[in-house]
N, C-alpha and C positions, 0 to 999 in steps of 0.2 A: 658778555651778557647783553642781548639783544633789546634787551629794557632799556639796561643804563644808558645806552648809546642813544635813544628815541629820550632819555630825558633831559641828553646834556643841550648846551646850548647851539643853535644850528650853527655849522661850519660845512662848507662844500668846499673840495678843492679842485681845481680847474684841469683836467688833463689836455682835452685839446677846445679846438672853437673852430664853428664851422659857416660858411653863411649860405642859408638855403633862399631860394626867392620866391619873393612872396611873403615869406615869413621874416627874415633879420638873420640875425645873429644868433647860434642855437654854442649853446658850451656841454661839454660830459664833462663827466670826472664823478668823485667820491663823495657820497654822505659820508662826513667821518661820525658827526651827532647831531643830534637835535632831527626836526622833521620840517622838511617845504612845503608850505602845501601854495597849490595856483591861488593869484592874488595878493599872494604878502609883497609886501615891501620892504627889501633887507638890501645890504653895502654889499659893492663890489670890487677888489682893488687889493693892496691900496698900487694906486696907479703915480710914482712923484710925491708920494708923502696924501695922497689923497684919495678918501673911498668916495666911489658915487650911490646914491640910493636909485634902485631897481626895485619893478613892480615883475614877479613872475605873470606869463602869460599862460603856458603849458609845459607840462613836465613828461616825460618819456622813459619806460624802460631800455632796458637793453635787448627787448623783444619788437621794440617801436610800437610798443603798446600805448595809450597815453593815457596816464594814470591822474589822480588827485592830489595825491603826496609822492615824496620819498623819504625814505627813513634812513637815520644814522646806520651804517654797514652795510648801505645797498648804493650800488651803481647806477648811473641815468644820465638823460640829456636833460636840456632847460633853458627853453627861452625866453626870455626877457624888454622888457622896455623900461626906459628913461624914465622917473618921478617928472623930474624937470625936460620936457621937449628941448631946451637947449644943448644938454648934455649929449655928447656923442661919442664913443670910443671904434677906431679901427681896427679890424680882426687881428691885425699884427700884432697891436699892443698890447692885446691878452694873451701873457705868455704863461706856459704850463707854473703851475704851483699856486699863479693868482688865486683870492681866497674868495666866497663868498659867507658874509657874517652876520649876524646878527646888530650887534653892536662893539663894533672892533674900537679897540684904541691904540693907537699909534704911540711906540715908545723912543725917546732921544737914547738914555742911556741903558746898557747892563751888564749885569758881573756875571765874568764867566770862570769856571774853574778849568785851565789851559795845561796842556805841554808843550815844549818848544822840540818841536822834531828833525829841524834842519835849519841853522842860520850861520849866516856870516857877517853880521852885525852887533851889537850891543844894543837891546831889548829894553828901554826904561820908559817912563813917563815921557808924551810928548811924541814918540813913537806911533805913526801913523800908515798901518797894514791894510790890504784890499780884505773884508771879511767877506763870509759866504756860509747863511744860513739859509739852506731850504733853497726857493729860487732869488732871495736876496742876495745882491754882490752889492758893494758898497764900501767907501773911504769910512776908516773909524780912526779915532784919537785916542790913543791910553792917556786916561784920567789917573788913574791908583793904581798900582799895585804893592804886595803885600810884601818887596821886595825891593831892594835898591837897582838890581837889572836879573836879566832872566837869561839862564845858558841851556845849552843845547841838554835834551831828555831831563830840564827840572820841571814842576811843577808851580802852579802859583794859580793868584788869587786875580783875576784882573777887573780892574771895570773901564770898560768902551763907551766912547760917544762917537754915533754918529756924527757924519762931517757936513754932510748935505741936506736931509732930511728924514724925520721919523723912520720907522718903518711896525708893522705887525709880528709881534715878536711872544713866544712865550717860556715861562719856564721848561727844562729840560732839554729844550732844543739842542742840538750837535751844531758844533759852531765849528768851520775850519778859517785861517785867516794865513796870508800870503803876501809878501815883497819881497820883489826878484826872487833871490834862493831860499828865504825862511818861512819855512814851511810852521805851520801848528794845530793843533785843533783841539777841543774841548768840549763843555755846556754850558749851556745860558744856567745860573743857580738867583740870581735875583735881575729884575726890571725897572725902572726907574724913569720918572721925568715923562708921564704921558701926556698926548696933545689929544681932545676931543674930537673928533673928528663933524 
């Protein structure tokens, strides 16, 4: 429904970045919802546990047409400048998945519902795997689980905390997580412990 997607809240996600001269820094990728239009001022990132606030300049079809808005389920370019002149980001640093949001918040912890599909360890509390949500990789901590330890193809209840800092996270997300041979993967079912950004 091409509505609902123009009323949810703006999310863009980054496929590539390019830098044209003259101009800056130009990003495509995905309206997933909500709509851009030239001029807002919305977050980019999160980059290290931290979004920066961006002012759009121009927004571009996939025709290099240069339009007003984009809307949630259409494709486009968009480039940008710094709120703050101090702030700077390197093309490199924006890598595929980076978000642009509205008002994101940054979460420490969350429970995921897991299976364990390959290990050769003993899985309990304290237990600390590489996860990998989306373009997030990151050290996490088992907090709880709903279980004294976890064997190979059971199920379980887990809750994660990151080890280094926040990240943007939501419900449903597909979570895979990893050390050495133990393999696993699951979804985010609850969020926890957010940082304002």
């Amino acid at each position: 429904d091409w509505n609902l997607l123009k009323e949810g809240k703006q999310k863009f996600i980054i496929e590539d970045v390019y830098y044209v001269n003259g101009v800056g820094l130009v990003i495509s990728g995905t309206m997933v919802s909500g709509i851009i239009k030239k001029t807002d001022k919305i977050m980019i990132g999160p980059f290290n546990g931290i979004f920066h606030e961006v002012q759009i300049k121009s927004i571009h079809n996939n025709f290099r047409e240069g339009i007003g808005e984009l809307y949630g389920g259409n494709s486009g370019c968009i480039n940008f400048k710094f709120v703050n002149p101090k702030e700077t980001l390197k093309r490199n640093s924006i890598k595929n998945g980076v978000k642009i949001l509205s008002k994101p918040l940054l979460y420490y912890e969350f429970t995921c519902k897991i299976k364990l599909l390959h290990h050769h360890t003993t899985i309990k509390v304290g237990y600390q795997p590489v996860i990998h949500i989306g373009n997030i990789s990151q050290a996490c901590i088992i907090m709880e689980m709903d279980k004294d330890t976890l064997r190979l193809y059971e199920d379980s209840i887990v809750k994660f905390k990151f080890k280094y800092h926040p990240e943007y996270i939501e419900k449903g997300m597909s979570v895979l997580f990893r050390e050495g041979k133990t393999k696993g993967a699951g979804e985010i079912i609850e969020i926890f412990n957010y940082l304002k950004n």
